[in-house]
N, C-alpha and C positions, 0 to 999 in steps of 0.2 A: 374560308368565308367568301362569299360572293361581295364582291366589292360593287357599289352603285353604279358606276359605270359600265360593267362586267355586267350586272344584273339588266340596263337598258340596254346592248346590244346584242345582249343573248336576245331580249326579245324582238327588237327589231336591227336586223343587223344591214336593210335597206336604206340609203341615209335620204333624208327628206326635209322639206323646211322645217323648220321649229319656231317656235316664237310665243310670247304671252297670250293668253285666250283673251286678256282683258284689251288689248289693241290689234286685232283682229278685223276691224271692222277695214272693209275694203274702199279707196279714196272716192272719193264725190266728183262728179265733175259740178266745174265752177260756174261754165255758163248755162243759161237757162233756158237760150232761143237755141234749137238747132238748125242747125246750117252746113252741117256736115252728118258723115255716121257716127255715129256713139252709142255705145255702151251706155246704158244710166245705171244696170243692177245687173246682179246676177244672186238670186236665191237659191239657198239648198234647204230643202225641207227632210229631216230636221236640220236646225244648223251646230249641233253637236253631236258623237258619237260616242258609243263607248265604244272599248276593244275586245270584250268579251261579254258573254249573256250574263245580266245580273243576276248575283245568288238571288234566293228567295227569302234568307234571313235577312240579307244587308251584309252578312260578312264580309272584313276586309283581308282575308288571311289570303296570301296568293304563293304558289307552291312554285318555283321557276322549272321544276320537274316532274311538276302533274297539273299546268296549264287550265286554265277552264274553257269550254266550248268559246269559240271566237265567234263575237258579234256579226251575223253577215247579213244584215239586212241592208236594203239598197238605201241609198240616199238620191233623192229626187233634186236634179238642179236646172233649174229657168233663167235663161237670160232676156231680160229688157233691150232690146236694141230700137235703134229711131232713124230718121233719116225723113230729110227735109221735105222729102215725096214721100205721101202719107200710104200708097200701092206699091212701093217699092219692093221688088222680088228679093229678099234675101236667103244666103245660105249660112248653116251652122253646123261647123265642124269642132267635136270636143275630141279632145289629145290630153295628154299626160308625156311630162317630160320622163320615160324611164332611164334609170333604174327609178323604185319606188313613185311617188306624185312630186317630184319635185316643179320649180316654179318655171315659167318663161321668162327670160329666153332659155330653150336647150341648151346653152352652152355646153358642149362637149357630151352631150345626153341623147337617149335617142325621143325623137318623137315621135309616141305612138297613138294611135287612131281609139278612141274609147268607144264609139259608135261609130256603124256604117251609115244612119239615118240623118239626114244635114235638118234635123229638126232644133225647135231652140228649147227642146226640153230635155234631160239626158237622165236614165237610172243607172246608178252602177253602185259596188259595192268596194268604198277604199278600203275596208279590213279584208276584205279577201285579196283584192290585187297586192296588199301586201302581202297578205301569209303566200302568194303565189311565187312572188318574187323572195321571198325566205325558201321555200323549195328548191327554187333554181337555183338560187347562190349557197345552198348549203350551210344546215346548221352551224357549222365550225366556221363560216368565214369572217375575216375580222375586215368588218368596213368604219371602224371607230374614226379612221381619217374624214368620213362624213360629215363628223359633230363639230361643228363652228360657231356654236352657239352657246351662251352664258347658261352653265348647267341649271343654275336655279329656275329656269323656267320652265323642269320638269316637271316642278311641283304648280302650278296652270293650265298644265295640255299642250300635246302636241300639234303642231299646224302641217296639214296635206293640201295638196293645190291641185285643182283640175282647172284647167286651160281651157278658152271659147274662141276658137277662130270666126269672124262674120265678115260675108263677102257680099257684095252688091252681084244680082245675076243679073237684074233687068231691073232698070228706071229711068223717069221721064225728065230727070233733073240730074246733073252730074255735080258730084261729089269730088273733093279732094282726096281724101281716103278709101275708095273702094274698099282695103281690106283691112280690119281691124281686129285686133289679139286683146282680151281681156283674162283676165285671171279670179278666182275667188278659194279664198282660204278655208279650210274645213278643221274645225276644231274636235281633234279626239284626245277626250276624257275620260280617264280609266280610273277611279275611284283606289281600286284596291292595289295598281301600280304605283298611285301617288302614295300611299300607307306605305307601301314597300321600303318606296324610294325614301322616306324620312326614317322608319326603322334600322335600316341600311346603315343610312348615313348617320346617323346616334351611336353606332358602331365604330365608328372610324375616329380616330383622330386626327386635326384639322393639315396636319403633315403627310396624312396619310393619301389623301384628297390628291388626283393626279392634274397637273399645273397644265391650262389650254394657252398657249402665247396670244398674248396681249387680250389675257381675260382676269380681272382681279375679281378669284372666287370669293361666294359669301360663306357664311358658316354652317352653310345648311344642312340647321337643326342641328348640329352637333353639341351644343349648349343650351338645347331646349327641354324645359325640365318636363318632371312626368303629368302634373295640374294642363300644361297648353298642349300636350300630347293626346290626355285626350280629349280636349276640347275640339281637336283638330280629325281625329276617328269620328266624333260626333259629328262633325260637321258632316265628313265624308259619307259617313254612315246614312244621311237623311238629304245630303245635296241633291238639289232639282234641277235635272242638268237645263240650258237655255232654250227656250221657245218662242219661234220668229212673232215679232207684233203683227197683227192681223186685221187690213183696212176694210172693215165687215160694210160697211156702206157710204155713199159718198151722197151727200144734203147741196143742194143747187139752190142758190135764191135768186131770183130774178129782180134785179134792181134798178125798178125807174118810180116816177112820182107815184104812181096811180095803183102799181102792185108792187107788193114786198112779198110774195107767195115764196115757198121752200117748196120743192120736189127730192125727190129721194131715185138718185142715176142706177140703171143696172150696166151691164156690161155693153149693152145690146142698145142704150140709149141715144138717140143723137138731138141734142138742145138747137132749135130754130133761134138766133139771135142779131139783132140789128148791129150796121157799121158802128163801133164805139160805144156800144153797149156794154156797163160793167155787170158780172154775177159775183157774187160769191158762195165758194166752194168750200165744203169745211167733208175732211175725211176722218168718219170715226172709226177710232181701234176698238179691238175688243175688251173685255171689261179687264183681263189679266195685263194688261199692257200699260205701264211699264210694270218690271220687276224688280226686286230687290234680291241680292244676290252681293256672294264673299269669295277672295279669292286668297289665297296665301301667298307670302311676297317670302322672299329670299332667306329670310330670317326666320321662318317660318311662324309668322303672326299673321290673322285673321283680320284680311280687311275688308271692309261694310263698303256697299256702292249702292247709289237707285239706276236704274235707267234712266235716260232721258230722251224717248223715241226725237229724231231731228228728221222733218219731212224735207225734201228737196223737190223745186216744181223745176218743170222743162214744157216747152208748148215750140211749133214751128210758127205761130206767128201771134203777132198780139205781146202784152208784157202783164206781170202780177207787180202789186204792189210790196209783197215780199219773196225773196227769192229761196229764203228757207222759212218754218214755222216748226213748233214743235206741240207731241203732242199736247200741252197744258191749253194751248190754244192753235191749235190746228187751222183753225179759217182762213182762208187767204179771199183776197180780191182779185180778178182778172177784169183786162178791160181789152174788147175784141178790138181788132183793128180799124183805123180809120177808115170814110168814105174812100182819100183819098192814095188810100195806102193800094185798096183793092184793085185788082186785075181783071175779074171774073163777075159775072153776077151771083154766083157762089161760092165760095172756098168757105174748104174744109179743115178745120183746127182740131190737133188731137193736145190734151192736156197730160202731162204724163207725172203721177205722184210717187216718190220714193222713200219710205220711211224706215230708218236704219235704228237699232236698238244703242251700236257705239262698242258690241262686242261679237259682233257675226252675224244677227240675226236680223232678217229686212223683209219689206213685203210690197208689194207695186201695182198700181192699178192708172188706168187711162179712162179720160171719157174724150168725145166725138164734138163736135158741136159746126154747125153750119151756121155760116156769117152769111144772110141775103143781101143782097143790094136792094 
Protein backbone atom coordinates (compact mmCIF):
# COMPACT_ATOMS: atom_id res chain seq x y z
CA UNK A 1 0.00 0.00 0.00
CA UNK A 2 1.19 3.37 -0.78
CA UNK A 3 1.40 5.17 2.27
CA UNK A 4 0.29 9.26 2.34
CA UNK A 5 3.65 10.36 2.68
CA UNK A 6 5.09 7.82 0.14
CA UNK A 7 2.12 8.84 -2.21
CA UNK A 8 3.25 13.04 -1.83
CA UNK A 9 6.74 12.51 -2.53
CA UNK A 10 6.43 10.15 -5.32
CA UNK A 11 4.63 13.09 -6.72
CA UNK A 12 6.71 15.87 -5.79
CA UNK A 13 9.89 14.79 -4.68
CA UNK A 14 11.36 18.63 -5.06
CA UNK A 15 10.84 20.10 -1.51
CA UNK A 16 9.27 23.58 -1.53
CA UNK A 17 7.25 25.81 0.92
CA UNK A 18 4.02 24.52 2.09
CA UNK A 19 1.68 26.30 4.07
CA UNK A 20 -2.34 26.68 4.42
CA UNK A 21 -4.02 28.40 1.15
CA UNK A 22 -6.27 30.02 3.78
CA UNK A 23 -3.12 32.53 5.19
CA UNK A 24 -1.43 32.93 2.02
CA UNK A 25 -2.13 36.38 1.70
CA UNK A 26 1.35 38.13 1.52
CA UNK A 27 2.11 41.07 4.61
CA UNK A 28 0.91 44.79 3.95
CA UNK A 29 3.28 47.35 4.42
CA UNK A 30 2.13 49.54 7.18
CA UNK A 31 3.08 53.01 6.12
CA UNK A 32 1.19 54.93 3.67
CA UNK A 33 3.33 57.95 2.63
CA UNK A 34 6.45 56.67 0.56
CA UNK A 35 9.54 57.70 1.23
CA UNK A 36 11.66 55.03 0.38
CA UNK A 37 11.28 51.86 -2.39
CA UNK A 38 8.69 49.61 -1.61
CA UNK A 39 7.10 46.90 -2.80
CA UNK A 40 3.14 47.53 -2.01
CA UNK A 41 1.87 44.12 -4.20
CA UNK A 42 2.83 41.66 -6.36
CA UNK A 43 -0.13 39.73 -8.38
CA UNK A 44 -0.39 36.48 -10.00
CA UNK A 45 -2.96 36.00 -12.35
CA UNK A 46 -4.52 33.43 -11.78
CA UNK A 47 -3.69 33.22 -7.98
CA UNK A 48 -4.42 29.50 -7.79
CA UNK A 49 -3.32 26.52 -9.74
CA UNK A 50 -3.97 23.24 -10.26
CA UNK A 51 -1.33 20.31 -10.84
CA UNK A 52 -2.82 18.59 -13.59
CA UNK A 53 -5.58 19.42 -16.64
CA UNK A 54 -9.15 18.85 -15.14
CA UNK A 55 -11.00 15.77 -16.00
CA UNK A 56 -13.97 16.64 -17.89
CA UNK A 57 -16.35 14.53 -15.55
CA UNK A 58 -14.95 16.17 -12.19
CA UNK A 59 -13.52 12.86 -11.45
CA UNK A 60 -11.45 12.50 -8.29
CA UNK A 61 -9.90 9.10 -9.03
CA UNK A 62 -5.88 9.78 -9.38
CA UNK A 63 -3.88 6.69 -10.38
CA UNK A 64 -0.05 7.43 -8.85
CA UNK A 65 1.09 5.18 -11.96
CA UNK A 66 -0.98 6.54 -14.75
CA UNK A 67 -0.63 10.22 -13.73
CA UNK A 68 -2.88 12.78 -15.74
CA UNK A 69 -1.43 15.40 -18.17
CA UNK A 70 0.21 18.20 -15.91
CA UNK A 71 -1.28 21.65 -15.78
CA UNK A 72 1.34 23.78 -17.71
CA UNK A 73 -0.26 26.78 -18.26
CA UNK A 74 1.75 30.01 -17.39
CA UNK A 75 0.89 32.06 -14.57
CA UNK A 76 1.09 35.82 -15.14
CA UNK A 77 2.88 37.85 -11.98
CA UNK A 78 3.07 41.89 -11.59
CA UNK A 79 4.62 43.67 -9.17
CA UNK A 80 3.64 47.17 -7.83
CA UNK A 81 6.75 49.02 -6.84
CA UNK A 82 6.93 52.83 -5.75
CA UNK A 83 9.43 55.22 -4.98
CA UNK A 84 9.32 58.79 -3.74
CA UNK A 85 10.35 60.06 -7.42
CA UNK A 86 7.46 59.40 -9.29
CA UNK A 87 10.16 58.93 -12.91
CA UNK A 88 12.23 56.80 -11.19
CA UNK A 89 14.14 54.16 -13.50
CA UNK A 90 13.65 50.92 -11.99
CA UNK A 91 14.82 47.36 -12.66
CA UNK A 92 13.10 43.87 -12.17
CA UNK A 93 14.72 40.86 -11.77
CA UNK A 94 12.38 37.42 -11.01
CA UNK A 95 14.50 34.32 -9.47
CA UNK A 96 13.40 31.29 -7.84
CA UNK A 97 15.34 29.79 -4.93
CA UNK A 98 16.31 26.13 -6.70
CA UNK A 99 15.97 23.29 -6.10
CA UNK A 100 12.04 23.63 -6.77
CA UNK A 101 10.27 27.57 -5.79
CA UNK A 102 11.40 27.55 -2.68
CA UNK A 103 11.39 31.11 -0.66
CA UNK A 104 14.08 33.89 0.02
CA UNK A 105 16.56 34.14 1.42
CA UNK A 106 18.42 31.19 -0.69
CA UNK A 107 19.84 29.89 2.10
CA UNK A 108 22.02 27.03 1.05
CA UNK A 109 19.83 27.11 -2.50
CA UNK A 110 20.84 28.16 -5.62
CA UNK A 111 19.48 31.26 -7.10
CA UNK A 112 18.10 31.08 -10.40
CA UNK A 113 17.20 33.81 -13.01
CA UNK A 114 13.26 33.07 -14.06
CA UNK A 115 13.51 35.78 -16.76
CA UNK A 116 16.34 37.45 -18.83
CA UNK A 117 13.74 40.68 -19.39
CA UNK A 118 14.19 43.17 -15.96
CA UNK A 119 10.39 43.99 -16.67
CA UNK A 120 7.84 44.05 -13.69
CA UNK A 121 5.72 41.60 -15.26
CA UNK A 122 6.93 37.93 -15.43
CA UNK A 123 5.15 34.47 -17.38
CA UNK A 124 6.21 31.21 -16.38
CA UNK A 125 4.96 28.02 -15.75
CA UNK A 126 5.53 26.54 -11.74
CA UNK A 127 4.18 23.01 -12.64
CA UNK A 128 6.48 22.66 -15.20
CA UNK A 129 9.68 23.89 -13.51
CA UNK A 130 8.59 21.38 -11.16
CA UNK A 131 8.09 18.40 -13.15
CA UNK A 132 11.63 19.65 -14.63
CA UNK A 133 13.29 19.43 -11.52
CA UNK A 134 11.46 15.81 -10.82
CA UNK A 135 13.46 14.89 -14.11
CA UNK A 136 16.68 16.01 -12.93
CA UNK A 137 16.57 14.59 -9.61
CA UNK A 138 15.01 11.27 -10.63
CA UNK A 139 11.91 9.45 -10.03
CA UNK A 140 13.51 7.26 -7.04
CA UNK A 141 15.04 10.20 -5.12
CA UNK A 142 13.98 10.43 -1.73
CA UNK A 143 14.09 14.33 -0.66
CA UNK A 144 11.32 13.57 2.15
CA UNK A 145 13.94 15.47 4.41
CA UNK A 146 12.35 18.70 2.73
CA UNK A 147 8.89 18.20 4.51
CA UNK A 148 8.86 20.54 7.66
CA UNK A 149 5.67 21.18 7.73
CA UNK A 150 2.43 20.18 9.75
CA UNK A 151 1.23 17.32 7.25
CA UNK A 152 -2.55 18.45 7.60
CA UNK A 153 -1.95 21.15 5.38
CA UNK A 154 -2.02 19.05 2.55
CA UNK A 155 -5.35 18.86 2.60
CA UNK A 156 -5.43 23.24 1.69
CA UNK A 157 -2.72 23.45 -1.07
CA UNK A 158 0.56 23.52 -1.59
CA UNK A 159 2.38 27.03 -1.39
CA UNK A 160 5.50 27.74 -4.38
CA UNK A 161 7.26 31.07 -4.17
CA UNK A 162 8.64 33.22 -6.90
CA UNK A 163 11.01 35.93 -5.79
CA UNK A 164 11.10 39.92 -7.24
CA UNK A 165 14.36 41.60 -6.92
CA UNK A 166 13.83 45.79 -7.60
CA UNK A 167 16.80 47.97 -8.17
CA UNK A 168 16.87 51.76 -8.39
CA UNK A 169 18.88 52.36 -11.97
CA UNK A 170 18.34 56.04 -12.20
CA UNK A 171 16.49 58.85 -9.87
CA UNK A 172 16.19 62.35 -8.96
CA UNK A 173 15.80 61.60 -5.24
CA UNK A 174 17.84 59.08 -3.26
CA UNK A 175 16.57 56.45 -1.39
CA UNK A 176 17.80 54.35 1.52
CA UNK A 177 17.09 51.02 -0.03
CA UNK A 178 18.07 51.14 -3.59
CA UNK A 179 17.65 47.23 -3.72
CA UNK A 180 14.62 45.53 -2.61
CA UNK A 181 13.61 41.59 -2.50
CA UNK A 182 10.04 40.82 -2.37
CA UNK A 183 8.53 37.46 -2.42
CA UNK A 184 4.73 36.28 -3.29
CA UNK A 185 3.13 32.82 -2.54
CA UNK A 186 1.38 30.68 -5.38
CA UNK A 187 -1.22 28.40 -4.24
CA UNK A 188 -1.37 25.00 -5.93
CA UNK A 189 -4.61 23.00 -5.59
CA UNK A 190 -5.02 19.71 -6.85
CA UNK A 191 -8.52 18.53 -6.12
CA UNK A 192 -8.02 15.00 -6.97
CA UNK A 193 -4.51 14.81 -4.77
CA UNK A 194 -6.49 16.20 -1.81
CA UNK A 195 -9.21 12.96 -2.48
CA UNK A 196 -6.14 10.84 -2.46
CA UNK A 197 -4.52 12.09 0.25
CA UNK A 198 -7.78 11.51 2.87
CA UNK A 199 -8.60 8.06 1.08
CA UNK A 200 -4.82 7.27 1.85
CA UNK A 201 -5.11 8.25 5.11
CA UNK A 202 -8.57 6.24 6.14
CA UNK A 203 -6.30 3.52 5.33
CA UNK A 204 -3.81 3.91 7.95
CA UNK A 205 -3.95 3.60 11.49
CA UNK A 206 -3.22 6.53 13.50
CA UNK A 207 0.24 4.52 14.82
CA UNK A 208 0.77 3.93 11.47
CA UNK A 209 1.30 7.81 10.56
CA UNK A 210 5.18 8.52 10.45
CA UNK A 211 6.16 10.99 13.57
CA UNK A 212 7.84 14.69 12.04
CA UNK A 213 9.82 16.08 15.44
CA UNK A 214 8.27 18.57 17.15
CA UNK A 215 5.09 18.28 15.10
CA UNK A 216 1.92 16.85 17.06
CA UNK A 217 0.09 15.18 14.15
CA UNK A 218 -3.76 15.40 13.71
CA UNK A 219 -5.98 12.46 12.90
CA UNK A 220 -6.14 13.05 9.35
CA UNK A 221 -9.41 11.70 8.54
CA UNK A 222 -8.55 8.60 9.90
CA UNK A 223 -11.80 8.65 11.98
CA UNK A 224 -13.84 10.20 9.43
CA UNK A 225 -16.81 8.41 8.58
CA UNK A 226 -18.36 7.56 5.25
CA UNK A 227 -21.64 10.64 5.38
CA UNK A 228 -18.40 13.59 5.72
CA UNK A 229 -16.45 11.62 3.08
CA UNK A 230 -18.56 12.43 0.90
CA UNK A 231 -19.59 15.61 1.62
CA UNK A 232 -15.94 16.40 1.13
CA UNK A 233 -15.67 14.54 -2.81
CA UNK A 234 -18.64 16.80 -3.25
CA UNK A 235 -17.18 19.64 -2.29
CA UNK A 236 -13.94 18.75 -4.34
CA UNK A 237 -15.89 17.69 -7.08
CA UNK A 238 -17.57 21.31 -7.70
CA UNK A 239 -14.67 23.58 -5.83
CA UNK A 240 -14.18 27.05 -7.64
CA UNK A 241 -10.74 27.33 -7.31
CA UNK A 242 -9.86 31.52 -6.17
CA UNK A 243 -10.14 34.42 -8.39
CA UNK A 244 -8.19 37.81 -7.91
CA UNK A 245 -10.91 40.84 -6.97
CA UNK A 246 -10.88 43.10 -9.76
CA UNK A 247 -10.69 47.31 -9.32
CA UNK A 248 -12.92 47.73 -12.70
CA UNK A 249 -13.05 51.61 -12.06
CA UNK A 250 -12.05 54.11 -9.73
CA UNK A 251 -15.13 57.33 -9.02
CA UNK A 252 -13.18 60.87 -8.23
CA UNK A 253 -15.40 63.45 -6.47
CA UNK A 254 -14.29 66.79 -6.31
CA UNK A 255 -14.99 68.37 -2.95
CA UNK A 256 -15.38 72.02 -2.35
CA UNK A 257 -18.79 74.33 -1.63
CA UNK A 258 -19.85 74.96 -5.12
CA UNK A 259 -19.23 71.35 -6.78
CA UNK A 260 -19.79 67.80 -5.41
CA UNK A 261 -19.38 66.41 -9.30
CA UNK A 262 -17.94 62.54 -9.51
CA UNK A 263 -15.84 61.65 -12.51
CA UNK A 264 -14.87 58.14 -13.34
CA UNK A 265 -10.40 57.87 -13.53
CA UNK A 266 -8.99 55.80 -16.38
CA UNK A 267 -5.47 54.84 -16.33
CA UNK A 268 -4.30 57.66 -18.50
CA UNK A 269 -6.12 60.32 -16.21
CA UNK A 270 -4.28 63.04 -14.51
CA UNK A 271 -6.83 65.27 -11.83
CA UNK A 272 -5.87 69.27 -11.80
CA UNK A 273 -6.30 70.01 -7.94
CA UNK A 274 -5.70 73.08 -5.71
CA UNK A 275 -3.08 73.17 -2.43
CA UNK A 276 -5.28 71.47 0.31
CA UNK A 277 -7.88 70.47 -1.67
CA UNK A 278 -9.79 67.09 -0.43
CA UNK A 279 -11.49 64.43 -3.14
CA UNK A 280 -12.75 61.48 -2.53
CA UNK A 281 -11.84 58.31 -4.16
CA UNK A 282 -13.97 55.30 -4.02
CA UNK A 283 -12.66 51.96 -6.06
CA UNK A 284 -15.19 49.55 -7.38
CA UNK A 285 -14.71 45.81 -7.56
CA UNK A 286 -16.39 43.66 -9.76
CA UNK A 287 -19.62 42.35 -9.16
CA UNK A 288 -17.97 38.53 -8.09
CA UNK A 289 -16.00 40.11 -5.37
CA UNK A 290 -16.00 39.06 -2.40
CA UNK A 291 -16.32 35.34 -2.40
CA UNK A 292 -17.39 32.60 -0.43
CA UNK A 293 -15.44 29.80 -0.33
CA UNK A 294 -14.43 26.27 2.32
CA UNK A 295 -11.50 24.95 3.17
CA UNK A 296 -10.79 21.61 5.15
CA UNK A 297 -8.86 21.96 8.54
CA UNK A 298 -6.92 18.95 9.95
CA UNK A 299 -9.76 16.99 11.13
CA UNK A 300 -11.09 16.88 7.97
CA UNK A 301 -14.24 19.13 8.52
CA UNK A 302 -15.67 21.72 6.02
CA UNK A 303 -15.15 25.10 7.11
CA UNK A 304 -17.37 28.21 5.58
CA UNK A 305 -15.35 31.66 5.17
CA UNK A 306 -16.59 35.05 3.16
CA UNK A 307 -14.00 37.16 1.94
CA UNK A 308 -13.36 40.34 3.01
CA UNK A 309 -11.53 42.28 0.20
CA UNK A 310 -9.20 44.95 2.72
CA UNK A 311 -7.95 48.14 0.35
CA UNK A 312 -4.47 49.55 1.51
CA UNK A 313 -3.83 53.36 0.09
CA UNK A 314 -0.12 54.55 -0.34
CA UNK A 315 0.47 58.26 -2.07
CA UNK A 316 4.07 60.16 -1.98
CA UNK A 317 2.67 63.09 -0.68
CA UNK A 318 -0.44 64.47 0.78
CA UNK A 319 -2.37 62.00 3.58
CA UNK A 320 -6.11 60.04 3.45
CA UNK A 321 -8.28 59.93 6.16
CA UNK A 322 -8.18 56.29 6.29
CA UNK A 323 -5.25 54.27 5.83
CA UNK A 324 -7.18 50.90 4.94
CA UNK A 325 -10.96 50.65 3.66
CA UNK A 326 -12.68 47.64 2.75
CA UNK A 327 -14.68 46.58 0.08
CA UNK A 328 -18.25 47.09 1.96
CA UNK A 329 -17.31 50.64 1.83
CA UNK A 330 -14.40 51.42 -0.16
CA UNK A 331 -14.38 55.37 -0.26
CA UNK A 332 -11.67 56.99 1.11
CA UNK A 333 -10.93 60.82 1.56
CA UNK A 334 -7.46 62.44 0.42
CA UNK A 335 -6.46 65.70 1.12
CA UNK A 336 -3.58 67.19 -1.27
CA UNK A 337 -0.91 68.92 0.37
CA UNK A 338 -0.61 72.28 1.85
CA UNK A 339 0.22 75.78 0.22
CA UNK A 340 2.94 75.57 2.51
CA UNK A 341 4.20 72.15 2.25
CA UNK A 342 4.73 72.76 -1.65
CA UNK A 343 8.18 73.25 -3.47
CA UNK A 344 7.25 73.54 -7.01
CA UNK A 345 4.44 75.34 -8.73
CA UNK A 346 3.48 71.88 -9.56
CA UNK A 347 4.03 68.54 -8.06
CA UNK A 348 2.94 65.56 -9.12
CA UNK A 349 1.06 62.91 -6.67
CA UNK A 350 0.61 59.23 -7.65
CA UNK A 351 -2.17 57.51 -5.43
CA UNK A 352 -1.57 53.94 -5.16
CA UNK A 353 -4.74 51.28 -4.28
CA UNK A 354 -4.09 47.61 -3.10
CA UNK A 355 -6.90 45.33 -2.58
CA UNK A 356 -6.13 41.90 -1.13
CA UNK A 357 -8.86 39.01 -0.87
CA UNK A 358 -6.84 37.59 2.78
CA UNK A 359 -6.11 34.22 0.82
CA UNK A 360 -3.68 35.05 -2.33
CA UNK A 361 -5.65 36.77 -4.42
CA UNK A 362 -5.21 40.99 -4.99
CA UNK A 363 -5.41 43.57 -7.68
CA UNK A 364 -3.78 47.43 -7.81
CA UNK A 365 -4.39 50.33 -9.47
CA UNK A 366 -2.80 54.13 -9.35
CA UNK A 367 -4.10 57.33 -10.44
CA UNK A 368 -1.99 60.76 -11.11
CA UNK A 369 -3.11 63.96 -9.99
CA UNK A 370 -1.28 67.36 -10.26
CA UNK A 371 -1.43 69.81 -7.24
CA UNK A 372 -1.10 73.66 -8.98
CA UNK A 373 0.01 76.40 -7.01
Amino acid sequence: MVSLFDFRFRLFLVPFCIGLSISCGDATPEEFLVEDLRILNIKTEPPELALFVAPKDGALELKPDALPAPDLRPLEVSVLAAHPDLDAALQFDWIRCAPGLNSIPCEGNERVRLSELPGNTLRFSPVEILLQELTEQGANSNLASGFNSDPRELLSGLIANVNVEVKVIQAGQAVDTPVLEGKKRIVLFEPRLVAQTILTARDLDPSQIPQVEGIELPSLCTNTGEAQILRLFDYLENRTANRNPIIERIDVGILTRTDSSTVTLTSTTVLTVSPGQTISIEPILNEDAPEKYQVIDGNCELLDFDEDPTFSWFTNAGDFRSRRTRSEDPLNIYSAPELAELTADETKIRIFMVVRDGRGGSDHRSLDLLVVR
